[in-house]
N, C-alpha and C positions, 0 to 999 in steps of 0.2 A: 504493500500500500504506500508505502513512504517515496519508494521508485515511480511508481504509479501518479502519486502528488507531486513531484517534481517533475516528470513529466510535461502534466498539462500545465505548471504554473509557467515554465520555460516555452510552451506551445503559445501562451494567451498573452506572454511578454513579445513574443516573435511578430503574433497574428497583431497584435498596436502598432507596433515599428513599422511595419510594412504597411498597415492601414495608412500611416501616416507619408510614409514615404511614394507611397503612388498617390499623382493625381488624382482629385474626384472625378465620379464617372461624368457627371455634367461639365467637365472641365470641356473648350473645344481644343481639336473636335474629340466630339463627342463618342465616337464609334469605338477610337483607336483607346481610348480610356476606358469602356465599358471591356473592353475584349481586353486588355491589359488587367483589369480585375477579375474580370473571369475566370481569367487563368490563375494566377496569381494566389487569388482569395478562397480557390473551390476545395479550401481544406490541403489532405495530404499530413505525411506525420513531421514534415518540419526536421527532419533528423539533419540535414547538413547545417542548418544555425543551431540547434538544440547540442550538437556537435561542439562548434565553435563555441557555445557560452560553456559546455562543461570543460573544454581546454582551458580557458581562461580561469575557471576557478582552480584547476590544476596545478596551475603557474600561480597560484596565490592573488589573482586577480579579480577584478569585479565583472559579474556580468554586462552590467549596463555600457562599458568603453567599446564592448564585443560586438555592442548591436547592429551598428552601420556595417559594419563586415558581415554580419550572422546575416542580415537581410540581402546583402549584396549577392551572398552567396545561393543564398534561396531564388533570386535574381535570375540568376546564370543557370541555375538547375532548370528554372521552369521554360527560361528560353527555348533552353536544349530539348524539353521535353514537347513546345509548341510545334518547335521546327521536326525533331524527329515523328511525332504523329503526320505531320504533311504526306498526301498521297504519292510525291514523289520519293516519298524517303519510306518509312515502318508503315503509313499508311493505316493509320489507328481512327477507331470511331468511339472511344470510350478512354476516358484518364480521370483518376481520383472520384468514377463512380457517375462520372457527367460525360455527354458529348464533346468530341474534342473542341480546341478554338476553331478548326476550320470546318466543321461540321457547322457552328456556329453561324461565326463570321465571316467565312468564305476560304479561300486557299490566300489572296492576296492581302485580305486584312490581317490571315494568323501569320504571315513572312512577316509583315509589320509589327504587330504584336513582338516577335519573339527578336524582331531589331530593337524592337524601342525598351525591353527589357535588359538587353543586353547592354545598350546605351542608362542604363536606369545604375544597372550593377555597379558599373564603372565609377558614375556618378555619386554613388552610398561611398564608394572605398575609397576617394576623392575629397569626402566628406569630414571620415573619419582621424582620428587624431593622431599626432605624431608621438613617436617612444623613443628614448636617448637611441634604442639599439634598432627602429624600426620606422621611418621613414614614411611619407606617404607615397614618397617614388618607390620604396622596395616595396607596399601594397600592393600599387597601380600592376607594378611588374610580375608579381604574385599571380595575381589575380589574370594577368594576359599569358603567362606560361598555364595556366592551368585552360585559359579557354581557347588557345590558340591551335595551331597545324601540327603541332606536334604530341598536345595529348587531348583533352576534348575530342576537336573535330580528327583529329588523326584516328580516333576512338569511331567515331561514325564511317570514316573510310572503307577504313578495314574491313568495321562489318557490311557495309553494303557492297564493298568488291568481294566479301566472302561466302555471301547467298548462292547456295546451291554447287559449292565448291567444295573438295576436302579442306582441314583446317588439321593444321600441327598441333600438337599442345602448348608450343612457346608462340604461336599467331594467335590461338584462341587468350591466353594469358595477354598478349600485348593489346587484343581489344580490351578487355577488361581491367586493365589496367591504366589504360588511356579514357577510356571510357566513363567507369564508374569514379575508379582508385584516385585518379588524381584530383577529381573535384574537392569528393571527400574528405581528401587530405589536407588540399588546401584550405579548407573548412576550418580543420582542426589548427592549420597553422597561424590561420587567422588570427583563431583564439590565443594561442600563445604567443602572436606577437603583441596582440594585445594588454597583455599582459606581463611586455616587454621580460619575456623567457629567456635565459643563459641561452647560449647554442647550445649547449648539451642536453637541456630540456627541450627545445627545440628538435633536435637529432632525433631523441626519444619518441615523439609526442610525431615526428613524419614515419617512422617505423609504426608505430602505431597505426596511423593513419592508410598506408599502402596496404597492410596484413590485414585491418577492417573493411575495407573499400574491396579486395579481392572478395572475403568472405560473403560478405553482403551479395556482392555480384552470383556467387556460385547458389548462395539461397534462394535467389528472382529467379535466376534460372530454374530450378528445381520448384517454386512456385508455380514457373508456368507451365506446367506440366503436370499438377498434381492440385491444383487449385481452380476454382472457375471463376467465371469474370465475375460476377456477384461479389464473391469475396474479395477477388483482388482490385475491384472499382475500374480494370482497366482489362482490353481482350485475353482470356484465356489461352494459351497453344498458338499463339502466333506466331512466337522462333520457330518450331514446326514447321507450319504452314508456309512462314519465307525460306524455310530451311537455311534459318542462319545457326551456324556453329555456336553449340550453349554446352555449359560442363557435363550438362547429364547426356547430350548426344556423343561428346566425345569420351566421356571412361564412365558413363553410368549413374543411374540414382544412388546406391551403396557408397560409389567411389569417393563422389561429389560431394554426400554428408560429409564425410571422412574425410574432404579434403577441408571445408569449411570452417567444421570442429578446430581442427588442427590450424587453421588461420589464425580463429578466434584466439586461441593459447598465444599462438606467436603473439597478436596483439596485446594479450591481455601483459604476457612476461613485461614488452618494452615499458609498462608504466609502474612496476615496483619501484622504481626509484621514484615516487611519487606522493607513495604511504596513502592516508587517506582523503587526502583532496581530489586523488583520481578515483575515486568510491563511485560516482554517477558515470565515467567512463568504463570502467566494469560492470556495471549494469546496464550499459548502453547495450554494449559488447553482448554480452549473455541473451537481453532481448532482443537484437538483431538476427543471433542465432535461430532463437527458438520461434522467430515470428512465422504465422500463417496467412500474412497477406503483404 
């Protein structure tokens, strides 16, 4: 219960931040604002800022310095996830349990949409304040290694030249590591720059972050395959169906737990040096595992 209360108090801190930091829908025009909230505001469990505030307590930090990063970063998640539902890309009619943005709004308003989020993100980390050892250039710069050609979108690449192709296990691993792991991570980096962290906690708290980001990814996958859309708010069996490379197509449901498991350990090891300020990052960790949607 007490995991569970922290939680939602860190959800309803997220959900203000962000209320606050998007335009009102009546803002003009009008369209591009309503379809940026849409997306934005339709729920979702907030884990990449809920992320970033529990690194920052980790680093003996306050949440509240976290938030323009926590939000920038939910920013850039939902981007990626407007554009990747587009018909030319995953081609999704369902996210967080609603009709996608271009089901919505059309194909050319949800490209805008998931520009002008993108343009939003930038803008929050922009925002955010400066630390003796963390800069608002090493931010900005943060935050473009992580959405840039070489992990983000390098992340989308891959897997759309990977559709219907064999896939390695070191090709399967570098989608999902560009893909998921690095947002993730920079998530968590955020927070501990926020919280103006040694480099050694820093060091710590990015190992963390890549071994969680892996995990996570190899669960979705095994989600979508053993879950239905109802419960996951977004299409059931669609890696399937595009026959994109996922962990359980390449070594199995069995393997896949067993690989996840063992992520999770990796991550959970790098934060003993933490003691008990990483207490909500250990139970991050544990409920990512055992999530059902």
């Amino acid at each position: 219960m007490e995991f569970e209360s922290y939680l939602i108090e860190r959800q309803k801190m997220v959900e203000r931040a962000l209320d606050r930091a998007v335009p009102k829908a009546t803002t003009k025009p009008v369209t591009i604002h309503k379809a940026m909230r849409y997306s934005l505001m339709a729920g979702g469990k907030r884990l990449r800022p809920i992320l970033c505030l529990a690194a920052a307590e980790a680093c003996g930090g306050a949440p509240e310095p976290a938030l323009p990063l926590a939000c920038a970063v939910e920013c850039l998640h939902t981007y990626s996830l407007v554009h990747d539902d587009l018909p030319s890309m995953d081609n999704d009619d369902f996210r967080r349990g609603k009709p996608t943005c271009h089901k919505v709004f059309g194909d050319g308003m949800a490209i805008l949409t998931g520009d002008a989020l993108l343009t939003l993100a930038f803008d929050l980390v922009a925002q955010a304040d400066s630390w003796p050892r963390y800069d608002v250039r090493a931010l900005i710069r943060e935050m473009a290694d992580a959405a840039g050609s070489l992990k983000l979108i390098a992340g989308q690449v891959a897997d759309l030249e990977g559709e219907g192709k064999p896939t390695s296990k070191n090709q399967l691993q570098f989608i999902h590591e560009c893909k998921t792991a690095a947002l993730l991570t920079t998530s968590i980096r955020f927070g501990a720059m926020s919280a103006n962290a040694t480099p050694k906690k820093l060091e710590h708290l990015t190992t963390f972050g890549r071994s969680l980001g892996l995990a996570f990814q190899v669960i979705d996958d095994i989600l979508d395959v053993t879950q239905t859309t109802e419960k996951l708010g977004k299409s059931a069996g669609k890696d399937v169906a595009a026959q994109k490379a996922t962990y359980p197509s390449v070594f199995g449901l069995e393997t896949s737990y067993r690989k996840a498991k063992t992520l999770t350990k990796q991550a959970r090891t790098s934060l003993e040096s933490f003691g008990k300020k990483a207490a909500p990052l250990h139970a991050l960790a544990d409920h990512l595992l055992n999530r059902d949607y």
